[in-house]
VOTOR-268054 format. One record per atom (N, C-alpha, C): atom name; y, x, z. Coordinates in steps of 0.2 Angstrom, whole numbers, padded with zeros to 4 digits. Layout:
N
['CA',[Y,X,Z]]
...
This chain:
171
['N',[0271,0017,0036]]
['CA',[0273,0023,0032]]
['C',[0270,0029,0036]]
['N',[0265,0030,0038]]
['CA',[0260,0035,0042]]
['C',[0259,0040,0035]]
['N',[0258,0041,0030]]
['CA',[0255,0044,0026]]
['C',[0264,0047,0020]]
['N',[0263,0054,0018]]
['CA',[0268,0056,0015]]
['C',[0269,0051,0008]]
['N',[0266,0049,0004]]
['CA',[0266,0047,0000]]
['C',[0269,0042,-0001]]
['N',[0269,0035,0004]]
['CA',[0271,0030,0005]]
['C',[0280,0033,0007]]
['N',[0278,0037,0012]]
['CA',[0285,0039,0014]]
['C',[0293,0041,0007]]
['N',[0289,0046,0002]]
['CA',[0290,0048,-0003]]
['C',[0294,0043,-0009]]
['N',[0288,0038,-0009]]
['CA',[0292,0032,-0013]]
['C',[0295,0027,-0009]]
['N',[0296,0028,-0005]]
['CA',[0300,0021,-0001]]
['C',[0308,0023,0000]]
['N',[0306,0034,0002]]
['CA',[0312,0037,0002]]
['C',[0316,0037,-0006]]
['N',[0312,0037,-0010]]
['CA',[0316,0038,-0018]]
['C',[0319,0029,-0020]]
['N',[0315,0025,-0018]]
['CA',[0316,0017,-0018]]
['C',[0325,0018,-0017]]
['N',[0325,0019,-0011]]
['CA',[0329,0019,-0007]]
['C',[0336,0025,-0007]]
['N',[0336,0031,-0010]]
['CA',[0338,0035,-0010]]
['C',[0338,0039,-0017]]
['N',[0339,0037,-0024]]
['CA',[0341,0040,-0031]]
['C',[0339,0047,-0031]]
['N',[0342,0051,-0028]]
['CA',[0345,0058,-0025]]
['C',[0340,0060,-0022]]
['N',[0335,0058,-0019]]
['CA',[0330,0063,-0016]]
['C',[0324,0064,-0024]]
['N',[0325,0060,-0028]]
['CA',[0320,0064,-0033]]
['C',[0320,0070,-0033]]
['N',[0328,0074,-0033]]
['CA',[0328,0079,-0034]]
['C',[0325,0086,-0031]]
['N',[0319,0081,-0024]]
['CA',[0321,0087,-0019]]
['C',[0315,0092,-0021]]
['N',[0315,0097,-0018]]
['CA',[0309,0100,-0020]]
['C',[0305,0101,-0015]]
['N',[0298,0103,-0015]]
['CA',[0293,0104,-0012]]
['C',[0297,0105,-0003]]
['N',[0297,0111,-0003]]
['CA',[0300,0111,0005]]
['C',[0302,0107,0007]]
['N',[0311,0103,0005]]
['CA',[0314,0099,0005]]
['C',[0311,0091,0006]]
['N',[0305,0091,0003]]
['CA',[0301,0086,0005]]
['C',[0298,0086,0012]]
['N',[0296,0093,0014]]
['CA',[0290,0093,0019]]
['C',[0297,0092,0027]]
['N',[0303,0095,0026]]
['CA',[0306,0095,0029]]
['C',[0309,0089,0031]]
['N',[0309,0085,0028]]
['CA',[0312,0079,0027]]
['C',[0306,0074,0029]]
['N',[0299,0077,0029]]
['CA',[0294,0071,0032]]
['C',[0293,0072,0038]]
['N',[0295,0078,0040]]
['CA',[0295,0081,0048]]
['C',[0299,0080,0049]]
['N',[0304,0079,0048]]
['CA',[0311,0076,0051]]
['C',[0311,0067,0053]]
['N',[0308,0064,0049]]
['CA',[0308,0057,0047]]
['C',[0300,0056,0056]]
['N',[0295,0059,0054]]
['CA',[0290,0060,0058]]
['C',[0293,0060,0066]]
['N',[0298,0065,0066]]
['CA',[0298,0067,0071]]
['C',[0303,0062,0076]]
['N',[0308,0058,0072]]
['CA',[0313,0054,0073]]
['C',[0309,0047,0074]]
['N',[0303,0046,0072]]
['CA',[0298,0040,0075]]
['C',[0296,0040,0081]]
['N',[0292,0047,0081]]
['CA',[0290,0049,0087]]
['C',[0294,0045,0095]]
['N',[0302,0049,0094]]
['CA',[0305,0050,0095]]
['C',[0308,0042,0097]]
['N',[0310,0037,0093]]
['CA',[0310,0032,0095]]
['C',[0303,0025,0099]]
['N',[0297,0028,0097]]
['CA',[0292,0025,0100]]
['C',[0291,0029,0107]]
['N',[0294,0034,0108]]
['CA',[0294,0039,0116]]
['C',[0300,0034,0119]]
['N',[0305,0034,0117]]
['CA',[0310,0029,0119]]
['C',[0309,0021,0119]]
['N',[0306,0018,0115]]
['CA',[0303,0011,0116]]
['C',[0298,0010,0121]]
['N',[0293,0016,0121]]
['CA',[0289,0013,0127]]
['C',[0291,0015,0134]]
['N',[0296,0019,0135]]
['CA',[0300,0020,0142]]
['C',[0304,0014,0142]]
['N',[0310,0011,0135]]
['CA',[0311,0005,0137]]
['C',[0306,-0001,0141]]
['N',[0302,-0002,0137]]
['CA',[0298,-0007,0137]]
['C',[0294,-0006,0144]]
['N',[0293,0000,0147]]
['CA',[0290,-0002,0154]]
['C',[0297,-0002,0161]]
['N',[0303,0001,0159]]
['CA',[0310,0000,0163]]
['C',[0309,-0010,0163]]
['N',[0311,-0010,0157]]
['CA',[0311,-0017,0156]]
['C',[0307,-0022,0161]]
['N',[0300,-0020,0158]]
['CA',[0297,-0022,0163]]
['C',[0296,-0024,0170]]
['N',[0299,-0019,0171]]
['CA',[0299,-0020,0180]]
['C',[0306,-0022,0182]]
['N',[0309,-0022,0176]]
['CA',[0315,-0025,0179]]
['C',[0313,-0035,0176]]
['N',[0311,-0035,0171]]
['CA',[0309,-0042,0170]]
['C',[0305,-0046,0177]]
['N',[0301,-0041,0180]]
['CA',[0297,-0044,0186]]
['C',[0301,-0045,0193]]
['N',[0304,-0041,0192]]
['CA',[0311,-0043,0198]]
['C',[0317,-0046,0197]]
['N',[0316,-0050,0191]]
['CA',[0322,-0053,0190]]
['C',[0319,-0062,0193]]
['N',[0312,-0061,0192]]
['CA',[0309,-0065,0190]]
['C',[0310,-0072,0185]]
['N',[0313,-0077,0186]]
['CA',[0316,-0082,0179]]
['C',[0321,-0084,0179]]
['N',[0325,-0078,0179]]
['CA',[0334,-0079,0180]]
['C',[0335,-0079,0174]]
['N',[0331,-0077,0167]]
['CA',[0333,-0075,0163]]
['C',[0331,-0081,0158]]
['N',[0328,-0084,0159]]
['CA',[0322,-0089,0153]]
['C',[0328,-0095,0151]]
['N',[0335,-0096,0153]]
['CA',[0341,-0100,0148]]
['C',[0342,-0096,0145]]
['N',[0342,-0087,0143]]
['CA',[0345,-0085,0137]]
['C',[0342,-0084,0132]]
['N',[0337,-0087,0129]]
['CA',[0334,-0087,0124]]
['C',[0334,-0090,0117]]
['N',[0341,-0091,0116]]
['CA',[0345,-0094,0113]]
['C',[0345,-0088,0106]]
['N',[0346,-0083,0107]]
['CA',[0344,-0078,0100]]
['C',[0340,-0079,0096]]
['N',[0334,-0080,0103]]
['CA',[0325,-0079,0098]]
['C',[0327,-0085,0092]]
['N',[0331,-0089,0091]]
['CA',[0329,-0093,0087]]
['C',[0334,-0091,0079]]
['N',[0337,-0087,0081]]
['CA',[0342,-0084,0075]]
['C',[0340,-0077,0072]]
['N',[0334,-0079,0066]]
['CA',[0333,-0075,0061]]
['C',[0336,-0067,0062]]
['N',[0345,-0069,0060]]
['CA',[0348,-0062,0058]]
['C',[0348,-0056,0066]]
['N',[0349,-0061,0069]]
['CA',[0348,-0058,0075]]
['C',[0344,-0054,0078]]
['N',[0338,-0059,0078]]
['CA',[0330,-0057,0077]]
['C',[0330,-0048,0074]]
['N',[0332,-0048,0066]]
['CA',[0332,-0044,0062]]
['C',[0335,-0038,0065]]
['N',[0340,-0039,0068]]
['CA',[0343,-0034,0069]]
['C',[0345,-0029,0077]]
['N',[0340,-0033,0080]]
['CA',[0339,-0031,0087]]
['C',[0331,-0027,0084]]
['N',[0327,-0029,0078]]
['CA',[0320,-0027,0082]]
['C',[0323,-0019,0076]]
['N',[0327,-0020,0071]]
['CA',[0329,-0015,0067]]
['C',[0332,-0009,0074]]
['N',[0336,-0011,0076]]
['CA',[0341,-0006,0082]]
['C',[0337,-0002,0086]]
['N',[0329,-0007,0087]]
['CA',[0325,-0005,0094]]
['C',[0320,0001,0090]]
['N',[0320,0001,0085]]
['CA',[0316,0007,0080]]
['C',[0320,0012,0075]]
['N',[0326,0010,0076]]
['CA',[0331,0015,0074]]
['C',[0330,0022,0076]]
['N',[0331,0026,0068]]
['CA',[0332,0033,0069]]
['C',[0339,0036,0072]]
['N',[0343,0031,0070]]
['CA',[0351,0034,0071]]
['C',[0354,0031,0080]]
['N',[0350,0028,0081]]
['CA',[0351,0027,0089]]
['C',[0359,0029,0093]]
['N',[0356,0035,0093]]
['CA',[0361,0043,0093]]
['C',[0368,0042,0091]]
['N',[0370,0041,0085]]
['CA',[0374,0039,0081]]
['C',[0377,0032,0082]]
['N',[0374,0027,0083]]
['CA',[0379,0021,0086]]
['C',[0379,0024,0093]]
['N',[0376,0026,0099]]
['CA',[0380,0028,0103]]
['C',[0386,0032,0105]]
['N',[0387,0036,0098]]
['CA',[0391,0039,0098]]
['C',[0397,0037,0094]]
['N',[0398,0032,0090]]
['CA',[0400,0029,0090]]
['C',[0403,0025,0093]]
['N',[0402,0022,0098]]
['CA',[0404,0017,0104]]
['C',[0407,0022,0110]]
['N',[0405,0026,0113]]
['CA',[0407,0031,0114]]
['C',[0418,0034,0111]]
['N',[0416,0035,0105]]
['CA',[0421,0038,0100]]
['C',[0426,0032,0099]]
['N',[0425,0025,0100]]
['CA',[0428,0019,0101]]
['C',[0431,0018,0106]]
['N',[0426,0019,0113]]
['CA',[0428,0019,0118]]
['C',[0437,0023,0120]]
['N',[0433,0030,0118]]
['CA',[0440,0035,0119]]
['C',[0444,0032,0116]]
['N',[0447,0030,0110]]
['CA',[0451,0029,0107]]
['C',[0456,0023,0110]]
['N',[0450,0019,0111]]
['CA',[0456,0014,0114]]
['C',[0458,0015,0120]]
['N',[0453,0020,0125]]
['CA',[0458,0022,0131]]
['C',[0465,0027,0131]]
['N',[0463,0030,0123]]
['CA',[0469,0034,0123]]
['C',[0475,0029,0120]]
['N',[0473,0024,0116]]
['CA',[0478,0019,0112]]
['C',[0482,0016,0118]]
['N',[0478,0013,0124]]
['CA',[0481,0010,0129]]
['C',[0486,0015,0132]]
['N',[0484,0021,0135]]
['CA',[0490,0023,0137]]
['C',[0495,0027,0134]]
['N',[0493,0028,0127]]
['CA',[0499,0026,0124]]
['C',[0504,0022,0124]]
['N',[0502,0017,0122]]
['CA',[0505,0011,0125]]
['C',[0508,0008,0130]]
['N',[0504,0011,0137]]
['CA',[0506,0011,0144]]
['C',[0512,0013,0144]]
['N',[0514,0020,0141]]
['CA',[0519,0024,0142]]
['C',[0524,0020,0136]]
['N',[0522,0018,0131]]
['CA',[0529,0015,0127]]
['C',[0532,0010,0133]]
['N',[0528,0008,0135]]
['CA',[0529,0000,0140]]
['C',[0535,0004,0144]]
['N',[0533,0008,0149]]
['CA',[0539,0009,0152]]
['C',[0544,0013,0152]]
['N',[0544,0016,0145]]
['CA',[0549,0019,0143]]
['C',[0556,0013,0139]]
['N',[0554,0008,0137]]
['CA',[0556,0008,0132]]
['C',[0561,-0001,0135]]
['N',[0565,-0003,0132]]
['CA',[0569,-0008,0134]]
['C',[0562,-0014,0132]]
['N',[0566,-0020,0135]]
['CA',[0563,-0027,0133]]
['C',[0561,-0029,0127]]
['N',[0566,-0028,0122]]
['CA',[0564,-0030,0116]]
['C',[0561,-0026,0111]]
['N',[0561,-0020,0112]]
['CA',[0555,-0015,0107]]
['C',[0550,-0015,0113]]
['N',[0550,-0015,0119]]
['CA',[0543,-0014,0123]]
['C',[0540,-0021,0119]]
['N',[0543,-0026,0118]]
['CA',[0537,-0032,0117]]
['C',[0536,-0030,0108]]
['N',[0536,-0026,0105]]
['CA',[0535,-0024,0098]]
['C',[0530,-0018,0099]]
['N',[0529,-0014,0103]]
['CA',[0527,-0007,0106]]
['C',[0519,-0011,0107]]
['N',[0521,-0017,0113]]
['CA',[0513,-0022,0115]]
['C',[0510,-0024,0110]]
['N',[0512,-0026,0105]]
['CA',[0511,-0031,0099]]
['C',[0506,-0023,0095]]
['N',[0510,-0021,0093]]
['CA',[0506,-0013,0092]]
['C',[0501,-0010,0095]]
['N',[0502,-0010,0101]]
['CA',[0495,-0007,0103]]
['C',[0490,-0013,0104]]
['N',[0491,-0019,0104]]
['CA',[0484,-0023,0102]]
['C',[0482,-0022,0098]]
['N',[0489,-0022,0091]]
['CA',[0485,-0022,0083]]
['C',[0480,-0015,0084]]
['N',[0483,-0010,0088]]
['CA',[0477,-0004,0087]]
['C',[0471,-0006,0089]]
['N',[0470,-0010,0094]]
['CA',[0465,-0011,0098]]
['C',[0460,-0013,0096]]
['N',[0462,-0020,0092]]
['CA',[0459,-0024,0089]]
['C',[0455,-0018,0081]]
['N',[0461,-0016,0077]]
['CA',[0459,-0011,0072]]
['C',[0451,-0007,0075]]
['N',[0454,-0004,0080]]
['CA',[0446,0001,0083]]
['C',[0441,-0002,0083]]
['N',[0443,-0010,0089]]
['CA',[0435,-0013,0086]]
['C',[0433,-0014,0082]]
['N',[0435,-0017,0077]]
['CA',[0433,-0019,0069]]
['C',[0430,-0012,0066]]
['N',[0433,-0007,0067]]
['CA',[0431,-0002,0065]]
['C',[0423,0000,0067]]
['N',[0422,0000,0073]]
['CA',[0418,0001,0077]]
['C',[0413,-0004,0076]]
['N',[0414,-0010,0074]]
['CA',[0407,-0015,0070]]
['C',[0405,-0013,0064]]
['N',[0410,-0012,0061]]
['CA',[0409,-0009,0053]]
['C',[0405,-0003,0054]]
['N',[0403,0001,0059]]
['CA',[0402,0008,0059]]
['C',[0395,0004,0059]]
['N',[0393,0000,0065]]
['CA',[0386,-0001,0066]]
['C',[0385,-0005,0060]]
['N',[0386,-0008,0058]]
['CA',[0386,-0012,0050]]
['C',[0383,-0008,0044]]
['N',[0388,-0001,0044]]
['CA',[0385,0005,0040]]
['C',[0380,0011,0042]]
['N',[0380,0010,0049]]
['CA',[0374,0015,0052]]
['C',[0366,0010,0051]]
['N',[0368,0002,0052]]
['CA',[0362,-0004,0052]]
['C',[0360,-0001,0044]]
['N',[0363,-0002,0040]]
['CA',[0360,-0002,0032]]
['C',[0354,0000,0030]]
['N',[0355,0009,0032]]
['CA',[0347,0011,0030]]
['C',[0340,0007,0032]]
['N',[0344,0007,0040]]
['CA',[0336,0005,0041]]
['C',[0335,-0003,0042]]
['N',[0338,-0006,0039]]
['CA',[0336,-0014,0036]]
['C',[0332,-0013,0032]]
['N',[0337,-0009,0026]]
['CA',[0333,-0010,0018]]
['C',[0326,-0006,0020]]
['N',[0327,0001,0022]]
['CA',[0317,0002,0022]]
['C',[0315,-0003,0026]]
['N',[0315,-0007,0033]]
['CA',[0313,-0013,0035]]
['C',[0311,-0017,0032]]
['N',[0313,-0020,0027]]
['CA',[0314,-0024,0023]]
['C',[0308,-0024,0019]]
['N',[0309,-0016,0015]]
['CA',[0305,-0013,0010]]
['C',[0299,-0014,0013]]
['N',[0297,-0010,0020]]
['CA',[0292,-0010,0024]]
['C',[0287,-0019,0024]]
['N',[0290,-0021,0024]]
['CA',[0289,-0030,0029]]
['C',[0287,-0032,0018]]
['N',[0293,-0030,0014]]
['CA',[0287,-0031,0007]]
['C',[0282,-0030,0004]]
['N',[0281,-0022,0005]]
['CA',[0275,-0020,0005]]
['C',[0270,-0022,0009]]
['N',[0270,-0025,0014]]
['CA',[0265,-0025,0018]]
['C',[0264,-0033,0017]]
['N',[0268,-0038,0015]]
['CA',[0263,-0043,0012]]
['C',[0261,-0046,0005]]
['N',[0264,-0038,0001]]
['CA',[0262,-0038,-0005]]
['C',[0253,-0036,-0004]]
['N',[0252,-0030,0000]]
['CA',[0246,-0029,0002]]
['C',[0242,-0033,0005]]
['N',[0245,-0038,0010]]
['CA',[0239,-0042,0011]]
['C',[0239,-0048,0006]]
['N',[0244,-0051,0003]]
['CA',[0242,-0054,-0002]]
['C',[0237,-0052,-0008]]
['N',[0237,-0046,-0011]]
['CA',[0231,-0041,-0013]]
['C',[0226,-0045,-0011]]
['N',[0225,-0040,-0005]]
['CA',[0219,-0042,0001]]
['C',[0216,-0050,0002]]
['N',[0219,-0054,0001]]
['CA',[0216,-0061,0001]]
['C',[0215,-0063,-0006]]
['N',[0218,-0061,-0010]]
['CA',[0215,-0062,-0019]]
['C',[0210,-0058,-0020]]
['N',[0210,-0052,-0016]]
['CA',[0202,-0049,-0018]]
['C',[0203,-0044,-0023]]
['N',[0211,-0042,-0024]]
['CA',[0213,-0037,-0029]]
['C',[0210,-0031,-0027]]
């Protein structure tokens, strides 16, 4: 999607609501989407050369964990996350998760000892369920921040072998 036009239909495909936008609102929304590539490809190849040198120092500690490569949704969603515009946003997330259950637990540190035998083991019971609720929330977050950029991936991966099928019939 290097070209506005591509970008335009892919955004309307995907988004009902941006028909409505008008000229500006488009240009600003191509710079914005532009800039957030940029952006992630400035980030990917800092990762990618970190990596790297940590891959050559680790040298073949690592070649049993290859157990992912072979699961598709996995695949999908790790190479979606490493091109992610919202990056930012699941870290903050996880982040925002984080706090929460450090504040849950000493909430609950302090019911613990405030509290007799029998509501303390009621108090415990409670502040796990919170614990657990946070995580669950906190997957569902990545779950809902993952969406957009599947579906354009997605859209991206069928446009591009609907063109080379084109391309090989000689459309």
């Amino acid at each position: 999607m290097d070209d506005f036009d591509t970008f335009k239909a892919s955004r309307e495909k995907i988004d009902p609501t941006s028909r409505k936008f008008s000229k500006r609102q488009w240009q600003k929304a191509y710079a914005a989407y532009r800039s957030s590539r940029e952006r992630v490809v400035e980030k990917s190849s800092a990762k990618s050369s970190d990596s790297s040198k940590r891959h050559r120092s680790r040298g073949k500690s690592r070649s049993s964990h290859h157990a992912s490569s072979h699961n598709p949704v996995l695949n999908l969603r790790n190479e979606v996350r490493q091109n992610s515009a919202y990056g930012d946003l699941r870290l903050m997330v996880d982040l925002l998760a984080w706090v929460a259950i450090a504040v849950v637990v000493l909430v609950g540190g302090v019911k613990l000892t405030l509290l007799t035998d029998g509501i303390a083991l009621v108090a415990l019971l409670n502040t796990s369920a919170k614990v657990i609720a946070i995580v669950v929330l906190r997957l569902l977050g990545h779950v809902v921040i993952d969406i957009p950029d599947i579906a354009l991936y997605s859209r991206v991966q069928k446009d591009a072998k609907a063109a080379s099928e084109a391309a090989d019939t000689g459309e």
